[in-house]
Backbone as ProteinMPNN parsed JSONL, in Angstrom:
{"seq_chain_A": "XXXXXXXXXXXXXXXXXXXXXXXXXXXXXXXXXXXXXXXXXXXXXXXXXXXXXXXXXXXXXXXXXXXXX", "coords_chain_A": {"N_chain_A": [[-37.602, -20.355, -16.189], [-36.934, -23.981, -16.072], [-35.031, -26.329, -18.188], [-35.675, -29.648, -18.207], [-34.03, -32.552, -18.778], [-35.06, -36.065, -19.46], [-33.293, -38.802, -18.425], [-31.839, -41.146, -19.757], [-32.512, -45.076, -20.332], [-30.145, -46.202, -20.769], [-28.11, -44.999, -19.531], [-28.853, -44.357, -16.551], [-28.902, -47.335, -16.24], [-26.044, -47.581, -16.542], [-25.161, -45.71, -14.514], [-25.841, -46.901, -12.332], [-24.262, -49.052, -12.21], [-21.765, -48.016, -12.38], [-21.674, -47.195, -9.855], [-21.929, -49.56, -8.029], [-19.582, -50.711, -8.469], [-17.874, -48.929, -7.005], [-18.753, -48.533, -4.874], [-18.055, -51.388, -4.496], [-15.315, -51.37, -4.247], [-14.704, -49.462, -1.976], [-15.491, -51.524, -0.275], [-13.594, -53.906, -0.486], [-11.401, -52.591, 0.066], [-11.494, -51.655, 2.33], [-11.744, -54.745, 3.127], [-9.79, -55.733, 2.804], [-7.986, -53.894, 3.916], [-8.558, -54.675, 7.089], [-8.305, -57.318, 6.904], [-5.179, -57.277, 6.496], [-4.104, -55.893, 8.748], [-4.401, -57.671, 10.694], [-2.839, -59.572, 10.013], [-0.065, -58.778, 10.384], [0.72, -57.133, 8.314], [2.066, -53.775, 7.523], [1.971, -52.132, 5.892], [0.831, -52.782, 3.606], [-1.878, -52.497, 5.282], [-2.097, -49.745, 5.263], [-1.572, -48.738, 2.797], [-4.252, -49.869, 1.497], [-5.855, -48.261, 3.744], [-5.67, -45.86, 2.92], [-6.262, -45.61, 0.13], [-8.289, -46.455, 0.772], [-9.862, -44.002, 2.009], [-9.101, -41.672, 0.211], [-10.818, -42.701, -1.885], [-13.644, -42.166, -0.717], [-13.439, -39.654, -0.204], [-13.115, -38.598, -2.891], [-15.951, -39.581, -3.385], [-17.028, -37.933, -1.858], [-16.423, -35.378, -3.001], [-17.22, -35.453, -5.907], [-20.169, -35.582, -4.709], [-20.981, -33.399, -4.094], [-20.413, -31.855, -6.087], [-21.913, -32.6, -8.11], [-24.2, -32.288, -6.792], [-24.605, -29.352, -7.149], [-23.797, -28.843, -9.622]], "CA_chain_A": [[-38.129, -21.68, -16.41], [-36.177, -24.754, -16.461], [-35.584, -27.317, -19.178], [-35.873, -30.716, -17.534], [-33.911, -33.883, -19.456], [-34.839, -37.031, -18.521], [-32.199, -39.429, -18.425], [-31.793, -42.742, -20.465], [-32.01, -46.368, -19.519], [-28.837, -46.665, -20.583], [-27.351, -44.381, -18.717], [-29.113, -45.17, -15.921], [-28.048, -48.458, -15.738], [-24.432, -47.252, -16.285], [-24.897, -45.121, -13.14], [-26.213, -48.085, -11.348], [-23.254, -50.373, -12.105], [-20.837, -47.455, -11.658], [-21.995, -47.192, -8.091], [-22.108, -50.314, -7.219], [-18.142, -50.773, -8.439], [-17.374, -48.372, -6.388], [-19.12, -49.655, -2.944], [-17.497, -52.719, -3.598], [-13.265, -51.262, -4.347], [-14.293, -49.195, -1.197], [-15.808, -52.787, 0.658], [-12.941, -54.529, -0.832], [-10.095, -51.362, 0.562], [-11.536, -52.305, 4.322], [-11.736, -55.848, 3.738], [-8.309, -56.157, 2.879], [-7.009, -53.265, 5.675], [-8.723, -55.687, 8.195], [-6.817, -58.768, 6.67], [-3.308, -56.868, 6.715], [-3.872, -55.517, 9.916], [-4.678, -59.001, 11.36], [-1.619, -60.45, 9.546], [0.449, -57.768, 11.214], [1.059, -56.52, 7.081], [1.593, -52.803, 8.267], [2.588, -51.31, 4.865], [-0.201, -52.922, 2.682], [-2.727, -52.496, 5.65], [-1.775, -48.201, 5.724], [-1.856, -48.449, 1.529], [-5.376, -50.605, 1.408], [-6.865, -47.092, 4.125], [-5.476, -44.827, 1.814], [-7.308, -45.897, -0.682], [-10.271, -46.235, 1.177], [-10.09, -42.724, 2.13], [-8.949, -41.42, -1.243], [-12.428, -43.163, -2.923], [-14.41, -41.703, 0.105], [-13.299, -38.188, 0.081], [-13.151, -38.085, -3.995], [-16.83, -39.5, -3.404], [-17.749, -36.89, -1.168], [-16.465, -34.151, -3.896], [-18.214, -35.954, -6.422], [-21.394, -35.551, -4.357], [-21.183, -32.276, -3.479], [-19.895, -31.103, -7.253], [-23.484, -33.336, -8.465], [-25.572, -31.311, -6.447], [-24.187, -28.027, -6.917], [-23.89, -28.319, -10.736]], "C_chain_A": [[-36.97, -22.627, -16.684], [-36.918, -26.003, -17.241], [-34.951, -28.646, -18.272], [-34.984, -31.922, -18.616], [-34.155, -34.989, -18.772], [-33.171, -38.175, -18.731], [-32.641, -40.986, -19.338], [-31.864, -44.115, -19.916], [-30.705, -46.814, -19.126], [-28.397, -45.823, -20.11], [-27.542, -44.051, -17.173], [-28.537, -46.455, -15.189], [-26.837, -47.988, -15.617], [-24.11, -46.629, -14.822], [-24.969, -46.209, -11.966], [-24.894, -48.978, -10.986], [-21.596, -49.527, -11.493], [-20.63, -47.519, -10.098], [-21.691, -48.392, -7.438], [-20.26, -51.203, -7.361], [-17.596, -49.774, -7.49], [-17.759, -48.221, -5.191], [-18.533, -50.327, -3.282], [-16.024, -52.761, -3.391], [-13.441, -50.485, -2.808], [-14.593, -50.614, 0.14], [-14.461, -53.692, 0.914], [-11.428, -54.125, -0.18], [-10.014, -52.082, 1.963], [-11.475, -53.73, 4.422], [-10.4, -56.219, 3.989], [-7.18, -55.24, 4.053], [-7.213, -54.335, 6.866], [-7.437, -57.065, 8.367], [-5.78, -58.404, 7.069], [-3.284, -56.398, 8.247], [-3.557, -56.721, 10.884], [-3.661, -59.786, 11.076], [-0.292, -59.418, 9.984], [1.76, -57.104, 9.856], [1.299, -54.569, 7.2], [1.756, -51.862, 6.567], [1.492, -51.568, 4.135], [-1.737, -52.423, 3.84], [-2.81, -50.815, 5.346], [-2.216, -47.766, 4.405], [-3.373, -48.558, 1.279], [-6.081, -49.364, 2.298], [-6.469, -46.016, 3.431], [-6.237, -44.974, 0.792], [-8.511, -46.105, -0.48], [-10.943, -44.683, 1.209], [-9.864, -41.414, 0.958], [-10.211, -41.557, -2.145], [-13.581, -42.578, -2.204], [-14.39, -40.165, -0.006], [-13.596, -38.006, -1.87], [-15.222, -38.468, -4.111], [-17.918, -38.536, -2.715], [-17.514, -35.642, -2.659], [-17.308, -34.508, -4.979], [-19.484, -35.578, -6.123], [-21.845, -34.025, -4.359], [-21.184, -31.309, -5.116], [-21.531, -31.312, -7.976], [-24.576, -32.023, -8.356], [-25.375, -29.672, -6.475], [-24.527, -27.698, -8.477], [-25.656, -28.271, -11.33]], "O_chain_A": [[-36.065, -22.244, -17.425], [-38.044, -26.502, -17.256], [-33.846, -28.576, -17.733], [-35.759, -32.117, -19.553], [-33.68, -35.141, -17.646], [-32.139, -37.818, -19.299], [-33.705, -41.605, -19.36], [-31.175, -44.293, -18.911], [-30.209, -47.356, -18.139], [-27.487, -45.918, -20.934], [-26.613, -43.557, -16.534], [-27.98, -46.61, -14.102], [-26.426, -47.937, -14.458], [-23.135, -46.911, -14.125], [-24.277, -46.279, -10.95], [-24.57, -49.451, -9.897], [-20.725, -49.941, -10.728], [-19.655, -47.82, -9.41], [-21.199, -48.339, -6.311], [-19.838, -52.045, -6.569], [-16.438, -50.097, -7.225], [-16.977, -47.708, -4.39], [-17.747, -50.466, -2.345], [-15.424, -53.616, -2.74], [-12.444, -50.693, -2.117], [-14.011, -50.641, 1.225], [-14.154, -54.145, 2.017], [-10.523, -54.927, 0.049], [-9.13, -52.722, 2.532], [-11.21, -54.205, 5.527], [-9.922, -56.797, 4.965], [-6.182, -55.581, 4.687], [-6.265, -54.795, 7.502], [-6.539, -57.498, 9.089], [-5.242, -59.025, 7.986], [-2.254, -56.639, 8.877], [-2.631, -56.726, 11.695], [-3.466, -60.748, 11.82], [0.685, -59.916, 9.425], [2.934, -56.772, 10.019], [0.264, -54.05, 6.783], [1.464, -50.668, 6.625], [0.912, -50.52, 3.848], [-2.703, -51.987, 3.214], [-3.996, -50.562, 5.133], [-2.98, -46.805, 4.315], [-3.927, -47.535, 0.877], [-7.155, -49.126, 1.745], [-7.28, -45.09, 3.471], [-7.082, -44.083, 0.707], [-9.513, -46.014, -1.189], [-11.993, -44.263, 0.722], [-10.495, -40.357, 0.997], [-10.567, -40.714, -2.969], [-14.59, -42.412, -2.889], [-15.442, -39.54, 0.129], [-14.423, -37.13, -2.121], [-15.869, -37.711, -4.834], [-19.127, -38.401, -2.905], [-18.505, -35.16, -3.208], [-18.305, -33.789, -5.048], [-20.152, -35.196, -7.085], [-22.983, -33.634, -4.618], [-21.839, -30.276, -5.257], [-22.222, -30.35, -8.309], [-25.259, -31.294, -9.074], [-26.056, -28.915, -5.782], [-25.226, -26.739, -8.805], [-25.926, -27.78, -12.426]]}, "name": "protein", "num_of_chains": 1, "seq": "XXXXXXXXXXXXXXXXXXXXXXXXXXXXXXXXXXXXXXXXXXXXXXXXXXXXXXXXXXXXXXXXXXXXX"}
């Protein structure tokens, strides 16, 4: 038998706002690769997908660690 917790408002919300900081540093990664790319910035555009892909892949382990634990 499992014991069930529910979860809190507040923590809840916290998940909510977490999430939605972290769609917008990865919105914010591509907006600014686009920019540098377009400004022919090649060093900040290469840093700005690193970091996209860095927040993407640690969000994939994240996901995967979630549903596992």
């Amino acid at each position: 038998m499992h014991n069930v917790i529910m979860a809190s408002a507040a923590s809840t919300a916290a998940l909510t706002v977490g999430l939605a900081v972290y769609a917008a540093l990865i919105f914010a990664g591509i907006a600014v690769a686009i920019y540098d790319v377009r400004r022919h910035r090649r060093g900040r555009a290469i840093a700005a997908t690193v970091m996209v892909g860095m927040l993407t892949l640690a969000g994939l382990v994240i996901a995967i660690f979630s549903s596992v634990a």
